[in-house]
C-alpha positions in Angstrom: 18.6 84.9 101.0 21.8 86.6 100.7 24.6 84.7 102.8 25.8 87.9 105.3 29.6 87.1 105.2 29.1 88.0 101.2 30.0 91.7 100.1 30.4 93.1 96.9 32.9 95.7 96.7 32.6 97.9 94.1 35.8 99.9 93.7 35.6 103.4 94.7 36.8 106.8 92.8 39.2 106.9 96.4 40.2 103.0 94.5 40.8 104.3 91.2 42.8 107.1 91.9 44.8 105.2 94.0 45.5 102.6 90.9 46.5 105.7 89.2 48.8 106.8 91.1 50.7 103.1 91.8 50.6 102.9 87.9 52.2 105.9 87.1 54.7 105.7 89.9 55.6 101.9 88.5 55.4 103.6 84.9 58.2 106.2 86.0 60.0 103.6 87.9 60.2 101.5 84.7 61.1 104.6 82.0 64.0 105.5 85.0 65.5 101.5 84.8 64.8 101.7 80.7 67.1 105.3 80.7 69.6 103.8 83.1 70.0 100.9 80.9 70.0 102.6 77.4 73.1 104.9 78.9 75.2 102.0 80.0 77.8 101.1 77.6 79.4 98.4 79.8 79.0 95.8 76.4 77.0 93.5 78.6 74.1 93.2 76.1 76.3 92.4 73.3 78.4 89.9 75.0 75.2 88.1 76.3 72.4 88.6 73.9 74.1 86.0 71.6 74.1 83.4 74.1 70.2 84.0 74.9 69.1 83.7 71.2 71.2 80.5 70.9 68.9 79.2 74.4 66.2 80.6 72.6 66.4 79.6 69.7 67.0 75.9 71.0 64.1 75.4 73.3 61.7 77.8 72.6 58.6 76.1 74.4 61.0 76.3 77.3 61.4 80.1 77.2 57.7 80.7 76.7 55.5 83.2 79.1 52.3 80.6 79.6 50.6 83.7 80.1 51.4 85.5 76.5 48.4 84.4 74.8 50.5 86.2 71.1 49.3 88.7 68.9 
């Protein structure tokens, strides 16, 4: 006997389509922020990019993403 608060939802083309749609939108979100940043020339990168490597670099178990399982 099936309990009757159990239902299994299977996603819907209506579902899909709207997945699509948010992942494209984030997509072109994140290509807009990736242009914005590649045409700024304020030297931020180089003046900080040192001091993240040396963090890095020092503590790397620290710095890891748990959820990157690597290549």
């Amino acid at each position: 006997m099936k309990p009757a608060n159990r239902k299994s939802k299977r996603p819907t083309v209506s579902d899909r389509e709207h997945e699509d749609k948010n992942r494209v939108r984030n997509n072109q979100k994140a290509a807009e922020m990736i242009r914005q940043w590649m045409a700024t020339d304020d030297g931020y990168d180089e003046r900080v990019w040192p001091i993240l490597e040396v963090e890095l670099r020092r503590d790397p178990i620290r710095h890891h993403d748990p959820d990157d399982s690597g290549p």
